[in-house]
N, C-alpha and C positions, 0 to 999 in steps of 0.2 A: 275659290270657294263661293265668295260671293254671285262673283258670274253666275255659276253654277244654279244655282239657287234662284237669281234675279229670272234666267231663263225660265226655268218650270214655272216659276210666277207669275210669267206672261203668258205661258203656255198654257196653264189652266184657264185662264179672266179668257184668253180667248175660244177655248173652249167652252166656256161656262156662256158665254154673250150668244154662241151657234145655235140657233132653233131644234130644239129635237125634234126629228123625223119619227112621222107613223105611216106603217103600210097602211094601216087601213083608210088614213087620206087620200089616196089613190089608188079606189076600189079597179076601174077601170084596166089600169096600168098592171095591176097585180093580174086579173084577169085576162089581158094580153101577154106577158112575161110567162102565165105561166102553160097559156094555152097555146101560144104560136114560137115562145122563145123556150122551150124545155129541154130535155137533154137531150132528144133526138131533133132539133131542129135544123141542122145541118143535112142530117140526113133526107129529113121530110122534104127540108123549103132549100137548101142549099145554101143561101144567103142570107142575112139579116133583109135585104131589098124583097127578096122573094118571101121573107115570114112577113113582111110589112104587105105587100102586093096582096096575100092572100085575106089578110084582116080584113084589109080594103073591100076584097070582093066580097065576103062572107058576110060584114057590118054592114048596117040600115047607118042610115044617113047622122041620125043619133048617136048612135054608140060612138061613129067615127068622131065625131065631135066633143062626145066626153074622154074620151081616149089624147084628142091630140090637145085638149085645153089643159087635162090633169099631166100628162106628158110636158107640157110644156111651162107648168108648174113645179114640176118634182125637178127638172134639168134647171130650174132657178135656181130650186134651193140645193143642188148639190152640186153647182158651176165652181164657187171657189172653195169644195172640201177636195181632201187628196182620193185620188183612186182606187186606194184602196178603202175607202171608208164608202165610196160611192159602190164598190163593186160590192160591198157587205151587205149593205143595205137593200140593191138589187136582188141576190141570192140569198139572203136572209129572212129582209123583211117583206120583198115581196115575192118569193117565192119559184122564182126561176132560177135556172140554171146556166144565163147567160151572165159572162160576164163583162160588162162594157169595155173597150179599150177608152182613150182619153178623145172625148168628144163622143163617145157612139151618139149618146142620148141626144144631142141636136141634131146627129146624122138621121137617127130614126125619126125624132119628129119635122123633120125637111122632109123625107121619104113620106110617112103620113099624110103632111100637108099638100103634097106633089097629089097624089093618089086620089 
Protein backbone atom coordinates (compact mmCIF):
# COMPACT_ATOMS: atom_id res chain seq x y z
CA UNK A 1 0.00 0.00 0.00
CA UNK A 2 2.62 2.18 0.83
CA UNK A 3 4.41 1.55 -2.43
CA UNK A 4 1.61 2.26 -3.94
CA UNK A 5 0.94 5.63 -2.80
CA UNK A 6 4.75 6.55 -2.54
CA UNK A 7 4.49 6.05 -6.42
CA UNK A 8 1.70 8.52 -7.42
CA UNK A 9 3.63 10.75 -5.14
CA UNK A 10 6.35 10.96 -7.25
CA UNK A 11 4.48 10.89 -10.11
CA UNK A 12 2.59 13.84 -9.53
CA UNK A 13 5.86 16.53 -8.01
CA UNK A 14 7.10 15.15 -11.36
CA UNK A 15 4.41 16.07 -13.14
CA UNK A 16 3.78 19.23 -11.51
CA UNK A 17 7.97 20.39 -11.90
CA UNK A 18 6.88 19.81 -16.34
CA UNK A 19 6.48 23.30 -18.00
CA UNK A 20 3.08 23.46 -19.37
CA UNK A 21 2.98 23.54 -23.10
CA UNK A 22 0.96 26.30 -25.37
CA UNK A 23 0.25 26.05 -28.97
CA UNK A 24 0.08 29.29 -29.38
CA UNK A 25 4.02 29.57 -28.47
CA UNK A 26 4.73 28.07 -31.52
CA UNK A 27 2.69 30.21 -33.94
CA UNK A 28 5.03 29.15 -36.71
CA UNK A 29 5.10 25.25 -36.12
CA UNK A 30 1.09 25.33 -35.70
CA UNK A 31 1.07 26.93 -39.10
CA UNK A 32 3.38 24.32 -40.78
CA UNK A 33 1.65 21.21 -38.96
CA UNK A 34 -1.30 22.33 -40.03
CA UNK A 35 -0.80 23.59 -43.58
CA UNK A 36 1.88 21.00 -44.93
CA UNK A 37 1.40 18.09 -42.19
CA UNK A 38 -2.66 17.59 -42.45
CA UNK A 39 -4.61 14.75 -43.19
CA UNK A 40 -4.12 14.44 -46.59
CA UNK A 41 -0.40 14.89 -46.50
CA UNK A 42 0.73 11.63 -47.55
CA UNK A 43 -1.18 11.83 -50.18
CA UNK A 44 -0.30 15.51 -51.29
CA UNK A 45 3.69 15.34 -50.19
CA UNK A 46 4.07 11.48 -49.89
CA UNK A 47 6.54 11.87 -47.14
CA UNK A 48 7.23 13.81 -43.99
CA UNK A 49 10.90 14.82 -46.37
CA UNK A 50 8.66 15.95 -49.19
CA UNK A 51 6.05 18.13 -46.82
CA UNK A 52 9.37 19.51 -45.25
CA UNK A 53 10.95 20.11 -49.16
CA UNK A 54 7.84 21.90 -50.07
CA UNK A 55 7.81 24.52 -46.91
CA UNK A 56 11.26 24.85 -48.05
CA UNK A 57 10.40 26.05 -51.49
CA UNK A 58 7.17 27.87 -50.76
CA UNK A 59 8.93 30.01 -47.39
CA UNK A 60 10.93 33.35 -47.76
CA UNK A 61 14.02 33.02 -45.93
CA UNK A 62 12.26 34.34 -42.70
CA UNK A 63 9.50 32.14 -42.05
CA UNK A 64 12.14 29.21 -42.64
CA UNK A 65 13.84 30.57 -39.90
CA UNK A 66 10.95 31.09 -37.44
CA UNK A 67 9.72 27.65 -38.30
CA UNK A 68 13.22 25.86 -37.64
CA UNK A 69 14.08 27.98 -34.24
CA UNK A 70 10.52 27.57 -32.81
CA UNK A 71 10.69 23.78 -34.04
CA UNK A 72 13.66 23.45 -32.45
CA UNK A 73 12.29 24.73 -29.19
CA UNK A 74 9.11 22.79 -28.93
CA UNK A 75 11.49 19.26 -29.71
CA UNK A 76 13.36 20.68 -26.37
CA UNK A 77 10.60 20.75 -24.57
CA UNK A 78 8.99 17.67 -25.46
CA UNK A 79 12.49 15.36 -25.82
CA UNK A 80 11.93 13.59 -22.40
CA UNK A 81 7.77 13.64 -22.27
CA UNK A 82 6.40 10.19 -23.37
CA UNK A 83 4.89 9.86 -26.93
CA UNK A 84 2.06 9.92 -26.38
CA UNK A 85 1.76 13.20 -24.65
CA UNK A 86 4.05 14.56 -27.40
CA UNK A 87 1.62 13.09 -30.08
CA UNK A 88 -1.36 14.94 -28.09
CA UNK A 89 -0.04 17.89 -28.11
CA UNK A 90 0.99 17.92 -31.94
CA UNK A 91 -2.70 16.87 -32.83
CA UNK A 92 -4.31 18.87 -30.21
CA UNK A 93 -2.63 21.63 -29.50
CA UNK A 94 -1.30 22.38 -32.62
CA UNK A 95 -3.47 21.30 -34.80
CA UNK A 96 -2.41 18.72 -37.28
CA UNK A 97 -3.11 15.58 -38.01
CA UNK A 98 0.28 14.05 -38.06
CA UNK A 99 1.29 12.03 -35.62
CA UNK A 100 5.10 11.96 -34.74
CA UNK A 101 6.68 8.51 -34.24
CA UNK A 102 9.65 8.56 -31.55
CA UNK A 103 12.21 11.19 -32.77
CA UNK A 104 10.13 12.55 -35.84
CA UNK A 105 10.45 16.11 -34.48
CA UNK A 106 14.53 16.22 -34.71
CA UNK A 107 14.04 14.15 -37.85
CA UNK A 108 11.81 17.20 -39.32
CA UNK A 109 13.94 19.77 -37.95
CA UNK A 110 17.39 18.12 -39.65
CA UNK A 111 15.13 18.01 -42.76
CA UNK A 112 14.35 21.96 -42.25
CA UNK A 113 17.91 22.78 -41.48
CA UNK A 114 19.24 20.56 -44.48
CA UNK A 115 16.75 22.51 -46.94
Amino acid sequence: MTRRVAKRGVARVAKAQAPRLRGEAYPAVAGFFRGYLHEDFLEVHGSLAAAAAAFIKDADAAERQQLTEELAALAAALRDRPLRQVRKFVTEDLGSRWAPESRQLERLLELLRQG
